[in-house]
N, C-alpha and C positions, 0 to 999 in steps of 0.2 A: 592973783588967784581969787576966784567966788569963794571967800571962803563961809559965805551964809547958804551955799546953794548947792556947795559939793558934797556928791553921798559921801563918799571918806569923811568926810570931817562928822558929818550928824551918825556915823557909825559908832564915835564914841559916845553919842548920848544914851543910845542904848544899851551899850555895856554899863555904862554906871547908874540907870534904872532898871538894869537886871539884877546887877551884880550888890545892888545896895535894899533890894527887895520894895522898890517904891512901889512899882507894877509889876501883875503878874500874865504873862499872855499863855494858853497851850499849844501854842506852836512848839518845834520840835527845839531852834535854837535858845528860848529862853529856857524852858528847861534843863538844856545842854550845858549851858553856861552857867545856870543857877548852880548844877550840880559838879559845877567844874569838869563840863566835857568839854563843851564849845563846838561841836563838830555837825552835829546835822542840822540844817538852814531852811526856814519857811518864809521866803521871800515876804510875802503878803501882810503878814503881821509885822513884822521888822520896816519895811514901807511906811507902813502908816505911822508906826514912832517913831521913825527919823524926820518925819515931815513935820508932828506935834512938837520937839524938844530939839529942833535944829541950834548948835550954839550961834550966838550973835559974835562974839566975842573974838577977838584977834589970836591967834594960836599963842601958845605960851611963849615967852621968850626962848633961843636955843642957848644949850647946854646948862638952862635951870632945872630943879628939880621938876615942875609943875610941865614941862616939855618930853623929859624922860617919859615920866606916867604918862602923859598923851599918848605917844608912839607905841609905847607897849601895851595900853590896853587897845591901840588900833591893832596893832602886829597880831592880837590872839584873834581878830577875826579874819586879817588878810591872811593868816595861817591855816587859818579852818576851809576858807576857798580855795589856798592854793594847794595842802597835804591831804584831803580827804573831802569825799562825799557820806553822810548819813553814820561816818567815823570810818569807813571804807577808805583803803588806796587799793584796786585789782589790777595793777598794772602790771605786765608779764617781763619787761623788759627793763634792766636798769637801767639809769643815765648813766654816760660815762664823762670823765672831766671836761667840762668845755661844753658839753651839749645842753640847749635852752628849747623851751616850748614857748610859745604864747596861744593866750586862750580868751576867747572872746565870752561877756557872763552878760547873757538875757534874761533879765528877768519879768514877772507877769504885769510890771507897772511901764513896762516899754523901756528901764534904764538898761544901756547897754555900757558898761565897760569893758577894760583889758585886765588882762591877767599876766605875766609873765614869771616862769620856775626857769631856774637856771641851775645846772649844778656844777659850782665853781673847782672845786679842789678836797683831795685825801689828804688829814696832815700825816704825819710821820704816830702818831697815836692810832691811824683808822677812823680820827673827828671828820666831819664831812665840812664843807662851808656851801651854802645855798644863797641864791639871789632871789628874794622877790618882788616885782614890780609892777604896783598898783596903776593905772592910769584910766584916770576918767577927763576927757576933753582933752586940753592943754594943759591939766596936770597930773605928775607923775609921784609916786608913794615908793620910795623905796627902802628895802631891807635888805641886809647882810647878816649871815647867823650861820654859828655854828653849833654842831649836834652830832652828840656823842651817839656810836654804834649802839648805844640803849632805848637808845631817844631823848638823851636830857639834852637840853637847851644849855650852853655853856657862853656864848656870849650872842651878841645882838648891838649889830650898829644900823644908823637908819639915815635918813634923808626927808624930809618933808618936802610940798608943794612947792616952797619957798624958796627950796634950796640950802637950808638948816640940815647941819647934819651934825652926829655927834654918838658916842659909845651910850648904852642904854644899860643899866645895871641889870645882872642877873643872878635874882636870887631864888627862895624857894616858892612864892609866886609859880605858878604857869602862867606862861605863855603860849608855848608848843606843845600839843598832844598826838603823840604819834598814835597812826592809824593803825585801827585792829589789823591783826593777822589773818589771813584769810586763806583756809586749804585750797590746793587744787581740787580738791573731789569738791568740795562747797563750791569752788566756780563752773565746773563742769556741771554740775549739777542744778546751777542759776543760769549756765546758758542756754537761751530761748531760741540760737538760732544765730545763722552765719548775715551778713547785711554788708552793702557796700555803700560806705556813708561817702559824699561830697562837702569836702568843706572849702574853705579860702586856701588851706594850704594844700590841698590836690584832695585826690580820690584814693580812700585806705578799707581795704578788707578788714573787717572788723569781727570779731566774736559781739553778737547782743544778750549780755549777761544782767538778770532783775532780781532783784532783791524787794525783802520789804522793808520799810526803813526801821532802824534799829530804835531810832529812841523818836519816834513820832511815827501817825499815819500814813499811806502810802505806799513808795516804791524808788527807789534807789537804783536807777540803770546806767547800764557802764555801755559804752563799742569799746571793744580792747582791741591795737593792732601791735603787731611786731616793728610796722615800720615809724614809729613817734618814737621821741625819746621819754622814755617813761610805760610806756605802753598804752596811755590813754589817749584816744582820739575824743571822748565826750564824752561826759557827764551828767545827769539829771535828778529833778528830784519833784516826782508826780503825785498829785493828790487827788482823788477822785477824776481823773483822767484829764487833769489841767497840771501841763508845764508851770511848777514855782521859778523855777530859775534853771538855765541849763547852761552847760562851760562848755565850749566847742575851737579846736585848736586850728590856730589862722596861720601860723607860722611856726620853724623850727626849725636849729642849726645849729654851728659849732663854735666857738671862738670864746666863749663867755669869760669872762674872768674879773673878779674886783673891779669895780669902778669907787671905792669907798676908804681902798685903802688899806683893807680889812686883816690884808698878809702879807 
């Protein structure tokens, strides 16, 4: 694994020069994070410090202390890409057990990675268990977590590059900020108009619903369809009329289930 040249890995440097007040940027996600939101992302700025404060340094060892913290402070940002745009989820349709998205993330410096949500299982409480998997190049980031019908985060197991995997403690810390609520009248009244978007995994009738972004400048646009699982076909997040980074779903199916052991 690159690990001097993977975005994943230089993502934790800028959580812990956000989160420890070294630097300050006003972009929309340092202040999100600073203020323990985590949720709306300004590509451009986040770029340029992961390029400045890339680690050098071999990943922690697994199942040490100093590896947990890695993954979890990774997990709050691959959770903010994967549960919410601008701290939005508008998606009209639940998953059901077993069904999984994947979603492809362009951003304004040409990095393109993968995305994958999966939603694994209901336990006997109504806790959910969710899969998410980070993949850039030839390596894959993955998570297993489960989240109580409130939204608290109640456990969290992971996987590195490597192939390290291991239980991640969870405490009062955030990790997971579940996304605002958002009315039907507030989406109908954000949508701007019916669009038939083309992606990799076919061609979806979409609602185009815009917002302005909640905790930065901007504009926050959703295509909602009935036929994804989730209801999201793509995602964005525009600033003076320039794409920062946009999520657009390449594939989606059924079968998911623990790969991690998790149940």
């Amino acid at each position: 694994m690159k690990k001097n040249k993977t975005l994943f890995c230089i993502l934790i440097s800028f959580i812990i020069i956000i989160t420890t007040g070294c630097i300050g940027f006003s972009d929309p996600i340092s202040r999100g994070i600073s203020r323990g939101i985590g949720r709306a992302v300004s590509e451009r700025a986040e770029n340029e410090a992961y390029r400045r404060t890339a680690p050098k340094e071999k990943l922690p060892p697994p199942r040490s202390a100093n590896w947990g913290n890695f993954m979890a402070m990774q997990a709050r940002i691959v959770f903010t890409y994967a549960f919410s745009a601008g701290g939005l989820w508008l998606g009209k349709v639940d998953y059901t057990p077993g069904e999984w998205a994947k979603f492809e993330i362009n951003t304004d410096s040409n990095d393109i990675l993968e995305m994958e949500r999966a939603f694994l299982k209901v336990d006997e409480k109504g806790n959910v268990w969710w899969r998410i998997s980070w993949i850039e190049g030839e390596d894959t980031w993955l998570y297993e977590t489960l989240i109580s019908p409130s939204g608290s985060l109640l456990r969290l197991r992971a996987k590195d590059a490597d192939g390290n995997e291991g239980e991640i403690p969870v405490s009062g810390e955030q990790i997971y900020y579940p996304p605002q609520e958002v009315t039907k009248e507030s989406i109908e009244g954000a949508t701007v108009g019916k669009a038939s978007l083309k992606t990799k995994a076919g061609v979806f009738n979409c609602d185009h619903v815009v917002y302005m972004a909640v905790y930065g400048q901007g504009n926050v646009e959703w295509w909602i369809s009935t036929e994804i699982p989730g209801g999201i076909a793509q995602y964005q997040i525009v600033d003076k009329g320039e794409v920062l980074w946009k999520c657009t779903v390449i594939a989606k199916g059924k079968g998911a289930t623990t790969v991690l052991g998790s149940f």
